[in-house]
C-alpha positions, 0 to 999 in steps of 0.5 A: 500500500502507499505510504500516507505522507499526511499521516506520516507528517503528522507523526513527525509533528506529534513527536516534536512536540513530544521532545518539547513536553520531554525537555519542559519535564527535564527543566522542572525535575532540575528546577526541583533540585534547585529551587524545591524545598524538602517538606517532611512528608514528600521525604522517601524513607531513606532505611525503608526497605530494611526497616521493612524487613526487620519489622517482621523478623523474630523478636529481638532484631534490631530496628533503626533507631536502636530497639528491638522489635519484639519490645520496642514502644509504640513509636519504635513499631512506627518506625519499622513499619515505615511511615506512608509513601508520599503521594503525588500532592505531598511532592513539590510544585516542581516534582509536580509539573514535571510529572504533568508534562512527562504524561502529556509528554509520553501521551503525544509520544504514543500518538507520534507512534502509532500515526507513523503506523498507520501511515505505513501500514504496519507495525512501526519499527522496521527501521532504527529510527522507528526502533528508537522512537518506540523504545524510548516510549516504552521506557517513558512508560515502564518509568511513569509505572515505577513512579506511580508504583514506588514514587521516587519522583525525584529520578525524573531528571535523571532518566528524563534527561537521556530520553530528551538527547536520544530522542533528539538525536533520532530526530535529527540524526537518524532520521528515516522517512516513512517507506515501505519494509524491506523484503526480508522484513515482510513477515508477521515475525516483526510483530513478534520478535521485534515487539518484545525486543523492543519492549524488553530494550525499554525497560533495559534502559530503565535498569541502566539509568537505575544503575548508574544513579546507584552507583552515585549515590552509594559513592555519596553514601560511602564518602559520607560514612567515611567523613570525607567531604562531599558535595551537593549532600542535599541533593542527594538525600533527595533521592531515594537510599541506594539500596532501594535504587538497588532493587529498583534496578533489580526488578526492572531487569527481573521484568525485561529479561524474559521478554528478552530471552523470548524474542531471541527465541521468536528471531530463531523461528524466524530465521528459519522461516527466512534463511533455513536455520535456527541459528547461524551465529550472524553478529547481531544473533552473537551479540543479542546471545552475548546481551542475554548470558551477561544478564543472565549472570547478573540474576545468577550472581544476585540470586544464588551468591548475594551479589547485591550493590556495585558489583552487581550495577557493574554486570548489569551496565556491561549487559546494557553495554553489549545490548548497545553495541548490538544495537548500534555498532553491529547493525550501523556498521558491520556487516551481516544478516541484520544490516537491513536493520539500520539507516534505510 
């Protein structure tokens, strides 16, 4: 069918204002930092998670602030449960707008999407700038959904800021004009393997930016317990604690990697139906297998050795390293099965 070059413009406009709501969003979480002021009740519990955990251990652990909690007081049982996570309305005007505008954001982000599909009547990611388009909306998503579900609205600035620059560098860069799928990709296994890849690479680049905030925080939190000096300390406990960045990192992986291992298997089958084997060790089915074993590690480590903190952001960065040279340097710049895949 003919490309509907309307449909097509309209998706081009939908996401400029997509990056404009994005950059608007970065301005006010960067504001609150700046300018917002730390009310008690907006505060993330800075021991929640092991408060959480030693308030149902047998009696007689420890809890902060020094009591036991088979005999503490009242206010000791208080604290171990934890006090109620902040609400939207308990964060700062700043923290506030910024969330506004990542939804309105995100909202013509989905529509940017999907008229880009509809004008090429299809799924929209056949080629890398569609790729990234939707990967970064997926990632938008799963973030908004750890805001709405753990509330540590004070990362938005963090994850919002690389979403802004990729984003604007798919705009200008690699930008692809709506056209027809190239053969080898005409099949119904696009709406497939690549949908879950896609879905799996978003919520990869949640973990990353998770893993990268930790490991700053816990270097802050490490200088701090030494007595070192350090800077910018009020922004920092601004954040949530590193161990809670920890675990968001490690559920959000926990999320992505069987989307991951089930779009590798959905390439397979593919594959098979495309060039006669399962499996013929191209460089971007290398590298995806490569991406996988380094994730896989890092559940192993963190599930079966207690490998927790840095050493675990350290292989869940070196698997988001191999999915980014999956993704950019073998499909951009070797040559192989998959090198349709990139700028058309």
């Amino acid at each position: 069918m003919a490309i509907n070059q309307g449909l097509s413009h309209l998706s081009d406009h939908f996401l400029m204002v997509t990056l404009v709501f994005y950059f608007l969003a970065v301005l006010a979480f960067a504001a609150d930092f700046a300018f917002g002021r730390r009310s008690p009740a907006a505060e993330p519990a800075r021991a929640d998670v092991p408060e959480l955990v030693t308030a149902g251990a047998a009696g007689g652990t420890p809890v902060a602030g020094g009591s036991a909690a088979g005999g503490g007081t009242a206010g000791t049982v208080g604290a171990a449960t934890g006090p109620a996570r902040p609400g939207l309305r308990d964060a700062s005007r700043w923290v506030q707008a910024g969330l506004t505008l990542t939804v309105l954001g995100v909202l013509a982000h989905i529509a940017g999407v999907v008229t880009r599909g509809l004008a090429v009547h299809r799924v929209p990611w056949g080629d890398m700038y569609e790729f990234i388009i939707a990967v970064t909306c997926v990632a938008v998503l799963f973030f908004l959904g750890l805001m709405i579900r753990y509330r540590p609205y004070r990362l938005g600035l963090f994850f919002m800021a690389p979403i802004v620059i990729i984003i604007g560098l798919a705009q200008t860069v690699i930008y692809t004009p709506a056209g027809p799928l190239v053969p080898a990709l005409n099949s119904y296994w696009l709406a497939i393997h690549v949908t879950a890849i896609t879905l799996a690479t978003g919520t990869y680049v949640v973990a990353a930016v998770l893993a990268v905030v930790y490991l700053v925080a816990d270097r802050h939190s490490r200088r701090v317990a030494a007595g070192l000096p350090v800077r910018n300390g009020e922004a920092f406990r601004l954040l949530p604690s590193p161990e809670r960045l920890d675990q968001f990192a490690y559920r959000t992986v926990v999320f992505a990697f069987p989307l991951w291992t089930f779009g590798i298997m959905a390439g397979a089958i593919w594959a098979d139906e495309a060039w006669g084997r399962y499996w013929g060790w191209d460089p971007t089915e290398t590298w995806a297998f490569i991406t996988w074993v380094v994730y896989a590690c890092f559940l192993h480590a963190r599930v079966t050795a207690g490998w927790r903190g840095r050493r675990a952001a350290y292989i869940q960065l070196a698997g988001f390293g191999c999915l980014l040279f999956n993704l950019l340097g073998v499909s951009l710049f070797i040559t192989g099965l998959h090198s349709y895949a990139g700028l058309s």
